[in-house]
C-alpha positions in Angstrom: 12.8 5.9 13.2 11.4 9.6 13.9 7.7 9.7 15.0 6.2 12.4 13.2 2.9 14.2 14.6 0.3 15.5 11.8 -2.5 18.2 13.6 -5.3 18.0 10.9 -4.2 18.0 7.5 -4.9 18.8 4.1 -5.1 16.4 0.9 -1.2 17.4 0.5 -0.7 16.4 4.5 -2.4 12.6 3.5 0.3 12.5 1.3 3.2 13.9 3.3 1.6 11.3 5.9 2.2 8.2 3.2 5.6 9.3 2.2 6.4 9.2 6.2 4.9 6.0 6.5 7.2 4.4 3.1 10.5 6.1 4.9 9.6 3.9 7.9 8.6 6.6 10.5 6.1 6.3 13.1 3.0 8.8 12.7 0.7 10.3 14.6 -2.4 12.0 13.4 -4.4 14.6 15.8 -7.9 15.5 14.6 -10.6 17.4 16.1 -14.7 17.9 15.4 -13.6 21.0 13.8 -12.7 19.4 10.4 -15.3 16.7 10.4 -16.9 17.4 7.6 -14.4 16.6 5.8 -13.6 13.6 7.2 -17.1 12.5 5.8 -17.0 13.9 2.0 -12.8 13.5 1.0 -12.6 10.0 0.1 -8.7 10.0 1.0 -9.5 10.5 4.0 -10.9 6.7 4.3 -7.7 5.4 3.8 -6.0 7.8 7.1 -6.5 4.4 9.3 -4.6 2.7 6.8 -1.3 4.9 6.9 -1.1 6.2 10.6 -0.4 4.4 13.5 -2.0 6.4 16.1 -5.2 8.4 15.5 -6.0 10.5 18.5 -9.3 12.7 19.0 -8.6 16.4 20.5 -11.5 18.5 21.0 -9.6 21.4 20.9 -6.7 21.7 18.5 -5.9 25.0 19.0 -4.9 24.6 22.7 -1.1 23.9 22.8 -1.5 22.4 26.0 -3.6 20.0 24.7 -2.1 18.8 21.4 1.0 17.7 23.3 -0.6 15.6 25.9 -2.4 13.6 22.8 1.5 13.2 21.4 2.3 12.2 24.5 -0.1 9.5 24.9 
């Protein structure tokens, strides 16, 4: 099993995130307060709990430094 890390994502990453899920591999998905609004009005995005197996909150996903300590964890 590969564990497969999604930073943000698009309508086409929800779905590249439920084809990982059906081929059995673990997934991460790293979000941040920049794309929150999005969050809020996309209703496929109310069904991200559903397909990922870690969610993980980065305020800032532009620092590298960052985003790899949250795929660490």
């Amino acid at each position: 099993m590969k564990h497969i890390l999604f930073v943000e994502s698009n309508t086409s990453g929800m779905l590249a995130i439920k084809r990982a899920k059906q081929r059995g591999h673990r997934v991460t998905f790293i979000r941040s307060p920049h794309f929150e609004h999005f969050y809020a009005t996309d209703p496929i995005y109310a069904e991200l709990a559903s397909y990922v197996d870690n969610q993980v909150y980065v305020e800032d996903i532009f620092n590298a430094d960052r985003v790899a300590e949250a795929f660490l964890m």
